[in-house]
C-alpha positions as CSV (number, residue, x, y, z in Angstrom):
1,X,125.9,115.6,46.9
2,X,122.9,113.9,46.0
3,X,122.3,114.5,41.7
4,X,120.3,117.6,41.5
5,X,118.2,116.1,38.0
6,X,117.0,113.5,40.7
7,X,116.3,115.6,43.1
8,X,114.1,117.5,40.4
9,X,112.4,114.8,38.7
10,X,108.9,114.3,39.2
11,X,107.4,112.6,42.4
12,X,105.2,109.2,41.8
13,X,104.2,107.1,44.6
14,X,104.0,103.1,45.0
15,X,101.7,101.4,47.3
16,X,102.8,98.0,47.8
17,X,102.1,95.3,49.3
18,X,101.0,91.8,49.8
19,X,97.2,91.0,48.2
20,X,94.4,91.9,50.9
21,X,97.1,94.3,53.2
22,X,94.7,97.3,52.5
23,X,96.6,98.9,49.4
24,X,93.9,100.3,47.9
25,X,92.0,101.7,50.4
26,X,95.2,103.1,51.2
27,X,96.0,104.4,47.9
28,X,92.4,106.1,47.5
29,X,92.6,107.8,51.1
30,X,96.2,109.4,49.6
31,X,95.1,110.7,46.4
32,X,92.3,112.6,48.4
33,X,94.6,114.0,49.9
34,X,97.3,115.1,47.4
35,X,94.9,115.0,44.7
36,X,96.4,111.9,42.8
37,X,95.8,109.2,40.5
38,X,95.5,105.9,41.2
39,X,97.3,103.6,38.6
40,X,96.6,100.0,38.8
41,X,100.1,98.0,39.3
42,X,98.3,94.4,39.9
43,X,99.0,92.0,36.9
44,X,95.2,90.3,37.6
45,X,93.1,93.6,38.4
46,X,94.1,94.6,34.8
47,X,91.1,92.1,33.2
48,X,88.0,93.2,33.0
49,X,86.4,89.9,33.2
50,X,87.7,89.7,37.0
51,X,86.0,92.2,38.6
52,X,84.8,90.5,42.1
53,X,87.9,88.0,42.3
54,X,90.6,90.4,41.8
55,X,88.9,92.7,44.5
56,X,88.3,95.9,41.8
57,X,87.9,99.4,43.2
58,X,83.8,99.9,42.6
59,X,82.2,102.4,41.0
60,X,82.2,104.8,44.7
61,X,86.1,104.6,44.7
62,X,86.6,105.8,41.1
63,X,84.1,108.6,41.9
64,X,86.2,109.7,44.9
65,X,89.1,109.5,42.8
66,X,90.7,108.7,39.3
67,X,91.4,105.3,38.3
68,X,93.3,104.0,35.7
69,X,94.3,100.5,34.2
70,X,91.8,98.4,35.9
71,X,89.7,96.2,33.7
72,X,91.3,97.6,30.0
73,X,91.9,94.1,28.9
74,X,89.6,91.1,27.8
75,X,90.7,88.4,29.2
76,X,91.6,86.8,26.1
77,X,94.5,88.9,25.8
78,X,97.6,88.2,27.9
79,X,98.6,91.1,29.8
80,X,102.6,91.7,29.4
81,X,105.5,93.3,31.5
82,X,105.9,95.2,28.8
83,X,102.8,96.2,28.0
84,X,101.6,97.2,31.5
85,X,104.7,99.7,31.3
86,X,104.0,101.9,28.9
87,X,101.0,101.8,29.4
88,X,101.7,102.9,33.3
89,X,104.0,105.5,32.0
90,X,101.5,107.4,29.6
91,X,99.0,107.3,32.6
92,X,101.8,108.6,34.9
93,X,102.3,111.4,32.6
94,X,98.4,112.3,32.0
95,X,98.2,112.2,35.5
96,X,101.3,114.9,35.5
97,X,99.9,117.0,32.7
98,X,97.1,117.6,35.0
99,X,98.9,118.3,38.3
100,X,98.1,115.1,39.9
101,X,100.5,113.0,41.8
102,X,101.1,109.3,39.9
103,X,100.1,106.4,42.4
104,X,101.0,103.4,41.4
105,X,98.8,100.9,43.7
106,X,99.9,96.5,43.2
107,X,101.6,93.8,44.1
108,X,102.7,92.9,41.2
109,X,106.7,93.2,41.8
110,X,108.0,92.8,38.5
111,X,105.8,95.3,37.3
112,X,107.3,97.7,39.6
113,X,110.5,97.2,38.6
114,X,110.0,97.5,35.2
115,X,109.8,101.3,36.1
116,X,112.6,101.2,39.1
117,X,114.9,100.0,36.9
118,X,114.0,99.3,33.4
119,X,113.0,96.5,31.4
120,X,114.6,94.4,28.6
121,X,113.3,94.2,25.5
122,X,112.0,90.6,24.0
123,X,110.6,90.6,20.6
124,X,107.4,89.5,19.9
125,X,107.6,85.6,19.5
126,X,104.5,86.0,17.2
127,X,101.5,83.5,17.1
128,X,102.7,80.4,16.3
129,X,104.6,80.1,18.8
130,X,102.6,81.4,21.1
131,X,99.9,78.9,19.8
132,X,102.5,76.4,20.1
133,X,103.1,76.4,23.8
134,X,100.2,76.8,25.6
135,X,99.1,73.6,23.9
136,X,101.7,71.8,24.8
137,X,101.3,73.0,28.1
138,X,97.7,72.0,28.3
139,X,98.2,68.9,26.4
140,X,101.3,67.6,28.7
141,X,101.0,69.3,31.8
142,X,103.6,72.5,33.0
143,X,106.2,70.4,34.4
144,X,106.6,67.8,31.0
145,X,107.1,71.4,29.0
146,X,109.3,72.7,32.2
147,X,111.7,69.3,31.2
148,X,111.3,70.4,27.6
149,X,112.7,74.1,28.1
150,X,114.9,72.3,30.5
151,X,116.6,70.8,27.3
152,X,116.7,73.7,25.7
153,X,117.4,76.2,27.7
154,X,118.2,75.6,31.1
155,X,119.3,78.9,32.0
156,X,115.9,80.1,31.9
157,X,114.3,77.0,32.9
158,X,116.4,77.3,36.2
159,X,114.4,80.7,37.5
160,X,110.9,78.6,36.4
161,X,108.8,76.4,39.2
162,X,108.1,73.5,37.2
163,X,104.1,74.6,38.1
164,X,104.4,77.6,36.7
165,X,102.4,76.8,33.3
166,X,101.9,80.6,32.3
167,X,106.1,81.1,32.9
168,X,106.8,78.3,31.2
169,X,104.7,78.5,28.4
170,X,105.9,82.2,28.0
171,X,109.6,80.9,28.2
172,X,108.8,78.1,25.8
173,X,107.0,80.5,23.2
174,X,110.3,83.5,22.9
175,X,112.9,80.5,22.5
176,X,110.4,79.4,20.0
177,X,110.1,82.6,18.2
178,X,113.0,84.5,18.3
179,X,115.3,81.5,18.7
180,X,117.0,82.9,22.0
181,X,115.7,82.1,25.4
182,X,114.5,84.6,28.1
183,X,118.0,84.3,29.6
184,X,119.9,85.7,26.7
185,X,117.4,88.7,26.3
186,X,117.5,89.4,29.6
187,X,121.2,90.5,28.9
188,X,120.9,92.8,26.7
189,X,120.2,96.3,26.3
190,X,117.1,97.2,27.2
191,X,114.6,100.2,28.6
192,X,115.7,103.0,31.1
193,X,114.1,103.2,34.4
194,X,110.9,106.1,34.5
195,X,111.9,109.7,34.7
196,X,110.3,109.6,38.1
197,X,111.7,110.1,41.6
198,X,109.3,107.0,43.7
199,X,108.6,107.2,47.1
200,X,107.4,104.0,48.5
201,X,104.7,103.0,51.3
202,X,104.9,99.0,51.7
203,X,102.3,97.4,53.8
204,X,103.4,94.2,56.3
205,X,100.8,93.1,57.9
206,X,100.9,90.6,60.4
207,X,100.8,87.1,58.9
208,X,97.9,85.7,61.1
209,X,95.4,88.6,60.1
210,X,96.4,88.5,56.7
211,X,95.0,85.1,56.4
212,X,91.9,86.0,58.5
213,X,91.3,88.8,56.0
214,X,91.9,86.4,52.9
215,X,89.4,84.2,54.1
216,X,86.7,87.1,55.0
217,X,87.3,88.3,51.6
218,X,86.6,85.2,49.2
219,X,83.3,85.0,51.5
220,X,82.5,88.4,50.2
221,X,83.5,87.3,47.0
222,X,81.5,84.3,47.1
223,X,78.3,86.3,48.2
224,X,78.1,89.2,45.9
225,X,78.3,86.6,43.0
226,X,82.4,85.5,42.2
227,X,80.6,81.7,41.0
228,X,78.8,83.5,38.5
229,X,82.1,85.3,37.3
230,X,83.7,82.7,37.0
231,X,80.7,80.6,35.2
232,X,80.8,83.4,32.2
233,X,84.6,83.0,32.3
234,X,84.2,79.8,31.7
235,X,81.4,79.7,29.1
236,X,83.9,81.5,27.3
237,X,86.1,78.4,26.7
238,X,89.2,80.4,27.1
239,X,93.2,78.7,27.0
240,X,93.5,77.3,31.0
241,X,96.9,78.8,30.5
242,X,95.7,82.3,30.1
243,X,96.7,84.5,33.2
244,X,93.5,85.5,33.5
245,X,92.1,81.8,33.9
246,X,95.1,81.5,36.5
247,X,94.0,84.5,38.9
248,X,93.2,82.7,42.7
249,X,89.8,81.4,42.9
250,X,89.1,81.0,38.7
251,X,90.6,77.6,38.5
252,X,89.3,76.2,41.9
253,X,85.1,77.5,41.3
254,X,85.9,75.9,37.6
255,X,86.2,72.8,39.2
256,X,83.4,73.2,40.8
257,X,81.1,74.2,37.8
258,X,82.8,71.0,35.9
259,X,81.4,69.1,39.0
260,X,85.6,67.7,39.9
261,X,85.2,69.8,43.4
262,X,83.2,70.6,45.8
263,X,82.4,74.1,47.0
264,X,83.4,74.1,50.1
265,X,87.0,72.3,49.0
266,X,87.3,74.8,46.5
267,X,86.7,77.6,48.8
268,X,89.1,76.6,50.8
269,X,91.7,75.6,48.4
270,X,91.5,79.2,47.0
271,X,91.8,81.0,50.2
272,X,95.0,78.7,51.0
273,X,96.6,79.2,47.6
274,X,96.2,83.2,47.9
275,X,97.7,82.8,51.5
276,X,100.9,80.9,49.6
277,X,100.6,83.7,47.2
278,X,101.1,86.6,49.7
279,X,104.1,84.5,51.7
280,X,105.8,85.0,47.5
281,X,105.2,88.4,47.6
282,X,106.7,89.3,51.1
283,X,109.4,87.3,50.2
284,X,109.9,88.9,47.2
285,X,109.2,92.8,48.8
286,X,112.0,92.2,51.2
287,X,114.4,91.3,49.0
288,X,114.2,94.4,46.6
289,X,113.5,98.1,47.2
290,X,111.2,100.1,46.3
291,X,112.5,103.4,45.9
292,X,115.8,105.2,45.4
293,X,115.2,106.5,49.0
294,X,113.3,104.5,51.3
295,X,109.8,102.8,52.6
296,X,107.2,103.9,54.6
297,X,106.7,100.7,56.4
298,X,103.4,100.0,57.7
299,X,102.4,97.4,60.0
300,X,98.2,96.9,60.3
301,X,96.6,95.2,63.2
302,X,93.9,94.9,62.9
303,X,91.1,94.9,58.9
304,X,87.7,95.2,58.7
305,X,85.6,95.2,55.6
306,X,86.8,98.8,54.2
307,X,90.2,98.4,56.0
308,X,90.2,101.1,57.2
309,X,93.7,102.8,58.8
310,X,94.1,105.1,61.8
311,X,94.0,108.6,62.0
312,X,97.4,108.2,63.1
313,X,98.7,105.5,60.6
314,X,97.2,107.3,57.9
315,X,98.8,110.8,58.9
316,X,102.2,109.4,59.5
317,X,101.9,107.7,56.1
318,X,101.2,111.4,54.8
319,X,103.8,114.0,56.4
320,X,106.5,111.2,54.8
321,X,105.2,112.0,51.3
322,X,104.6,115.5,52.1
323,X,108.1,115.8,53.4
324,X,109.4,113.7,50.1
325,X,107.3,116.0,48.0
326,X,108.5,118.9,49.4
327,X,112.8,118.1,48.9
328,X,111.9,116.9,45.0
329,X,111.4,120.7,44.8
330,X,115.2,121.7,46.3
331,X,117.9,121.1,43.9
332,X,120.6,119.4,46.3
């Protein structure tokens, strides 16, 4: 027998999926439907500095619907696991206080599971530290400080791509400033999973039109204005290690403005590194569940420019949650 405070605990929905699968167009079309509220789960559409590059909802989408935690932070500020949760959380329960069902819309795994099954606590390494690493990240290059932390603490540096500047500088700064490394807070006690029962809909979209929709994308991108984006980004003269400075296209149209790259290089080199991006994230969506249930899984064959789903995909998509809906309501 299934446990009836599970059964009874609010319904919030995840739509997941690799980047350019269609998840928010998705996510809109469902919270028409069940009157919802979409709740950004993307760790890059949380800047509001990145509004053409991270592919935003516009201004017509958060008319048709609410949207929450997309562009709330300068991109000075480094958006956090840990922040992005309770932040997601208090939307969640706005959105509950008003009879609106939560939908969390990302790909951002490790954001999801921060609310699937909690998060461990790291205390603030302060800004020293913080200081401390991204210079000598920028200053040495990712995989000299990947050797350092290496040294240090190899536990953590183990679960780190040497690349990985904005990991490793994160990894580099908590050994720093609590004198543990991520690996030993990672065992201890930490937050409980949300008071939510999740129901999942996970895009998988053929590999080959993925691609083909990547590369239609960034030529939107590049025509409605993502060089000049990234030009104010830049005039900024923000930390390169900064996620924000990281999202795909940013460091590639930098090179560009610094005169290092060409365009059409860069364009490509963007649309190839989001591609390698997306292969990450299916890897890392089959490997872990999204849902105490199961997933919708959806398989698209074809995009266009709205991505746009079937009548029928879209309906079968919606008697699932429905039915979901419906049994959160039966004590078992």
């Amino acid at each position: 027998m299934a446990d009836a405070s599970i059964a009874l605990a609010p319904v919030a929905l995840i739509v997941a999926g690799p980047t350019c699968s269609g998840k928010s167009a998705l996510a809109l079309g469902l919270a028409e439907r069940f009157g919802g509220t979409v709740i950004n789960a993307d760790s890059m559409q949380v800047y509001e500095d990145l509004h053409l590059l991270t592919a935003r909802p516009d201004a017509q989408d958060e008319a048709r619907a609410p949207h929450r935690l997309y562009g709330v932070l300068d991109a000075a500020r480094p958006g956090s696991v840990a922040w992005w949760r309770e932040a997601a959380l208090a939307e969640m329960q706005a959105a509950r206080a008003q009879d609106r069902l939560p939908i969390l819309c990302g790909g951002t795994g490790m954001y999801l599971r921060a609310l699937l099954d909690g998060l461990v606590e790291v205390p603030e390494p302060g800004d020293a530290a913080r200081n401390w690493a991204r210079t000598l990240v920028e200053r040495e290059g990712s995989e000299a400080a990947h050797a350092l932390l290496m040294q240090d603490d190899p536990a953590t540096a183990q679960t780190l791509r040497p690349g990985d500047g904005q990991r490793v500088a994160r990894a580099l700064e908590v050994l720093r400033g609590t004198g543990h490394g991520l690996s030993y807070w990672r065992n201890q006690p930490g937050l409980p999973p949300a008071p939510f029962r999740f129901v999942s809909v996970r895009l998988h979209p053929p590999r080959e039109a993925l691609r083909a929709a990547i590369a239609e994308r960034f030529s939107r991108m590049m025509e409605r204005g993502a060089m000049e984006e990234v030009q104010r980004l830049v005039a900024r003269g923000l930390s390169p290690v900064l996620p924000a400075m990281r999202a795909h296209g940013v460091p590639e149209l930098s090179a560009v403005l610094a005169g290092t790259l060409g365009l059409e290089e860069a364009i490509s080199r963007a649309v190839i590194a989001t591609g390698q991006y997306t292969r990450r994230q299916a890897t890392w969506f089959n490997h872990h569940a999204l849902g105490a249930e199961q997933d919708c899984m959806i398989s698209l064959q074809r995009y266009d420019e709205s991505t746009q789903f079937s009548e029928r995909e879209f309906e079968k998509i919606a008697t699932f949650i429905q039915s979901t809906i419906d049994e959160s309501s039966i004590p078992s």
